[in-house]
Residue frames relative to the residue before (quaternion, step in Angstrom):
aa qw qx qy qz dx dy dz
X 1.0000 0.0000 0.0000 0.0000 0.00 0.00 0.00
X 0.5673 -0.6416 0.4920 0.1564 3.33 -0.64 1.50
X 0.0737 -0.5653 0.8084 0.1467 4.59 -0.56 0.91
X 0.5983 -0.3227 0.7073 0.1940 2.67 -2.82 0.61
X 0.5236 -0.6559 0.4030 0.3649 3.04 -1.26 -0.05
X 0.5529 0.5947 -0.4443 0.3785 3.20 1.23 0.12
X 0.7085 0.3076 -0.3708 0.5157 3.73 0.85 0.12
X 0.3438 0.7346 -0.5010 0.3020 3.75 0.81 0.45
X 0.3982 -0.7899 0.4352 0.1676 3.32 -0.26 1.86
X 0.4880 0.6698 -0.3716 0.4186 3.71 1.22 -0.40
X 0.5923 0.6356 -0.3455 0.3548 3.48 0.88 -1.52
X 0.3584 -0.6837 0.5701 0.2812 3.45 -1.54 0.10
X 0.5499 0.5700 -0.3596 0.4934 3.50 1.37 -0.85
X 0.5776 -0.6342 0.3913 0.3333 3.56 -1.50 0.43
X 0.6070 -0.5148 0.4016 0.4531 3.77 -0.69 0.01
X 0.5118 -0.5672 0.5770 0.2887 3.92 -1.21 1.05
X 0.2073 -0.8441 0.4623 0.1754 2.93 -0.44 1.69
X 0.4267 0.6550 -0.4755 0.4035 3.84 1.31 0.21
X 0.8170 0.1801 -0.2652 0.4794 3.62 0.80 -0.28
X 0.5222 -0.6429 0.3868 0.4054 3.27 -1.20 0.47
X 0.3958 -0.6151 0.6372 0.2427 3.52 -1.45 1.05
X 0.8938 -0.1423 0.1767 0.3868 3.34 -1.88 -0.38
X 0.9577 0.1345 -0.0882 0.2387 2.65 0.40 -1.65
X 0.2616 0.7954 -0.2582 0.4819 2.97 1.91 0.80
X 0.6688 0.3852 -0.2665 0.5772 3.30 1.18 -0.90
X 0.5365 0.6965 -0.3323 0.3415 3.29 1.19 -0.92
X 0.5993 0.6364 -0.0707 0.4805 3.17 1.02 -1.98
X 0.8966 -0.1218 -0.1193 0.4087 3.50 0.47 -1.21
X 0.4655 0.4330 -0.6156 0.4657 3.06 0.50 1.42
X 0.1986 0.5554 -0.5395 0.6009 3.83 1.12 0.96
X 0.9198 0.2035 -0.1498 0.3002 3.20 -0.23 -1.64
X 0.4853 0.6665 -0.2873 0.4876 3.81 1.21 -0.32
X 0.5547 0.5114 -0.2773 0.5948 3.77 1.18 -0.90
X 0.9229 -0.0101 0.0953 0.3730 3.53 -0.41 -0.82
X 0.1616 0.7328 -0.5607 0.3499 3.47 1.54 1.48
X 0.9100 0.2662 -0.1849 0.2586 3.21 0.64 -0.93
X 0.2286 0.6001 -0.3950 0.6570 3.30 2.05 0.26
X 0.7536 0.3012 -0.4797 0.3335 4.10 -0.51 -0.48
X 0.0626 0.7503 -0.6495 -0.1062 3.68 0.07 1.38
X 0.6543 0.5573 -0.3621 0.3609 3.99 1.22 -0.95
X 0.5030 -0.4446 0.5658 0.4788 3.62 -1.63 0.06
X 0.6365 0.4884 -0.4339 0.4101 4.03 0.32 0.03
X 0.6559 0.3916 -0.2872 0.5779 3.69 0.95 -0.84
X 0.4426 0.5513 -0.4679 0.5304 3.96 0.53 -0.10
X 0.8326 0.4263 -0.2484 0.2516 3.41 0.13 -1.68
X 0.3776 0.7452 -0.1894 0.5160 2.79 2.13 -1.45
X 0.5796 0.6357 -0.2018 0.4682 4.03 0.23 -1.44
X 0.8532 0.4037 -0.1157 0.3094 2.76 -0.37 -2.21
X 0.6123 0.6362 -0.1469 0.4458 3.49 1.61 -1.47
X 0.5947 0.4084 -0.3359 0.6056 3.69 1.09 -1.48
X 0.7125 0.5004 -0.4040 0.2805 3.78 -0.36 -1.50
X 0.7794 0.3724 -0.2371 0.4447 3.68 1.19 -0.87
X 0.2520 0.7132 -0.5793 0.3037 3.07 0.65 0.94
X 0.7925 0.3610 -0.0803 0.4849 2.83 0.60 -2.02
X 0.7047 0.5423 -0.3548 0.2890 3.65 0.61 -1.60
X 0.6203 0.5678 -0.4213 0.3396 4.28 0.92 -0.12
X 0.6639 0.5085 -0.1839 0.5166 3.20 1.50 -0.44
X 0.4686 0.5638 -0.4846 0.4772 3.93 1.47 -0.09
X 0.3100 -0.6572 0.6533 0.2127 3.12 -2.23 0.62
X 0.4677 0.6516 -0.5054 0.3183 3.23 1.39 -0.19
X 0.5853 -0.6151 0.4718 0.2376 3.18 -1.39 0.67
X 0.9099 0.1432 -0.2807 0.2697 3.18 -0.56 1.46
X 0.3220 0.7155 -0.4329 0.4438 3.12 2.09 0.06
X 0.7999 0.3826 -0.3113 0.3420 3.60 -0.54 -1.28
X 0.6507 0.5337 -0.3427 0.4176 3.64 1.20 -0.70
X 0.2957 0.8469 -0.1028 0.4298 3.20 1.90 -1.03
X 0.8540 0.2999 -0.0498 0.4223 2.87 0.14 -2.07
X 0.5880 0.6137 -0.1871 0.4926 3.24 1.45 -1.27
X 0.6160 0.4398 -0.3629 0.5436 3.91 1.01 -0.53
X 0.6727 0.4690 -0.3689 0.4374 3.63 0.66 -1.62
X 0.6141 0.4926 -0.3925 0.4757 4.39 0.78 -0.36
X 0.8131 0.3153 -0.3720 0.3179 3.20 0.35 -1.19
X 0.2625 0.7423 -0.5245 0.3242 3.75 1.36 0.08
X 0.1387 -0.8021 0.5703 0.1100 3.67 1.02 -1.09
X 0.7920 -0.2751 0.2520 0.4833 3.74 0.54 0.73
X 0.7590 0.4744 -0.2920 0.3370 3.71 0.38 -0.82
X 0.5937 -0.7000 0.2617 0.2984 2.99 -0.75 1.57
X 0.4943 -0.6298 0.5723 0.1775 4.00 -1.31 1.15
X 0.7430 0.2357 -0.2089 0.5906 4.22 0.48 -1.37
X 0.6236 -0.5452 0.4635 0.3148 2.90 -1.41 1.56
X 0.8567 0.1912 -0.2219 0.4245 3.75 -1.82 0.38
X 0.2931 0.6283 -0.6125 0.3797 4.01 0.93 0.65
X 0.5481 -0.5692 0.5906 0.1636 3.40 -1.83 0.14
């Protein structure tokens, strides 16, 4: 899959934070895959753990904060009536 130049790890300039870079897509296709499978406070944590790999290292605007909310959740459930 062909990057833009605005997420071209080579580049010196930062990544366009309107689109998702690398590790943004990374991050939220991490988190799309297995959002709705995390019914337990262990899968959440699981989730919360894979997605932050990638999501501290995005320039896109709003991932790493994103990521930093989906951790500090700490397991407790995000869709309303979860366990």
């Amino acid at each position: 899959m062909p990057q833009s130049p605005a997420c071209n790890s080579s580049s010196d300039k930062p990544a366009d934070p309107t689109k998702l870079d690398a590790a943004a897509s990374l991050a939220c296709d991490d988190f799309a895959h297995d959002y709705k499978a995390a019914d337990t406070r262990q899968e959440r944590l699981d989730l919360a753990h894979e997605v932050n790999k990638w999501a501290p290292d995005s320039k896109t605007n709003g991932i790493a904060d994103g990521g930093k909310v989906l951790a500090a959740a700490g397991g407790r459930p995000w869709r309303r009536g979860e366990r």
